[in-house]
N, C-alpha and C positions, 0 to 999 in steps of 0.2 A: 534445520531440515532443508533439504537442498530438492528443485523441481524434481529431479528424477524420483528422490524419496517418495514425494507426492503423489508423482504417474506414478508407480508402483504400489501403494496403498488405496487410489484411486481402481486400477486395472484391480486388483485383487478385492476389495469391497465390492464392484459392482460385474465383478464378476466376466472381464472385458478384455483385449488384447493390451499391449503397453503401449502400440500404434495409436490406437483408437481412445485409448487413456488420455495421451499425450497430448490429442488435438485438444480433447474436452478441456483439460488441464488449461493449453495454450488461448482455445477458444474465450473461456471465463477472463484470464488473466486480460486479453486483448480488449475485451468489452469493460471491464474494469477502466483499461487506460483510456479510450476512447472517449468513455463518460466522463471521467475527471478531467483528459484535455477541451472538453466542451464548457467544464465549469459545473457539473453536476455533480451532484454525491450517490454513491451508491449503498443499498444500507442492507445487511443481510439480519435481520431481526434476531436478537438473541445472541447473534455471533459480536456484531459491529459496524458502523460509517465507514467508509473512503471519504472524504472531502477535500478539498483545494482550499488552500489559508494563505491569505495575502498578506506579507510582513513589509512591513511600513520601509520606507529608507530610512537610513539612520546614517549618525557617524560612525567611523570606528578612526583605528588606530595600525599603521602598518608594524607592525611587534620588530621590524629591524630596526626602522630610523626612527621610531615614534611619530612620524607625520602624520596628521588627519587626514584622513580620506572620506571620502562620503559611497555609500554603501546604497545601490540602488535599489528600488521597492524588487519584489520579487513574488511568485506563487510557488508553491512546493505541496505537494502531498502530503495526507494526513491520515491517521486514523485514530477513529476512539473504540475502543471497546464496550459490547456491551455486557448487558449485567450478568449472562448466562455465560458468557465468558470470563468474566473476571471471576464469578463464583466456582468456576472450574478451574482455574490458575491458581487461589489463595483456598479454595482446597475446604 
């Protein structure tokens, strides 16, 4: 499902321009990233988390020449689902 899809089931649920959909849409999405670039989790109760997960440095290995490399620590986004969600996915 791609944003447009979204603004448009958004604009049509609440009843709304695709303009004014769009911002809301864009709005959400923007405070979302915000929070998690500050290091906060944001949690929609019943839906799911956002969270920031820190993975460790490690080695790896470059898959042409085989040489070790070392893999720098890193943050990445996350999310968990929750239970009102998973129970609606597995049905």
């Amino acid at each position: 499902m791609s944003k447009k899809v979204i603004v448009e089931a958004v604009a049509r649920e609440a009843g709304m321009t695709q303009a004014a959909a769009d911002k809301v849409v864009s709005s959400v999405l923007d405070a979302i990233g915000a929070e998690l670039a500050k290091g906060e989790k944001v949690s929609f109760p019943g839906f799911g988390t956002f969270e920031v997960r820190e993975r460790a440095a490690r080695t790896g290995r470059n898959p042409q020449t085989g040489a070790t490399i070392e893999i720098a620590a890193s943050k990445a986004p996350a999310f968990k689902a929750g239970s009102k969600l998973k129970e609606r996915v597995s049905g």
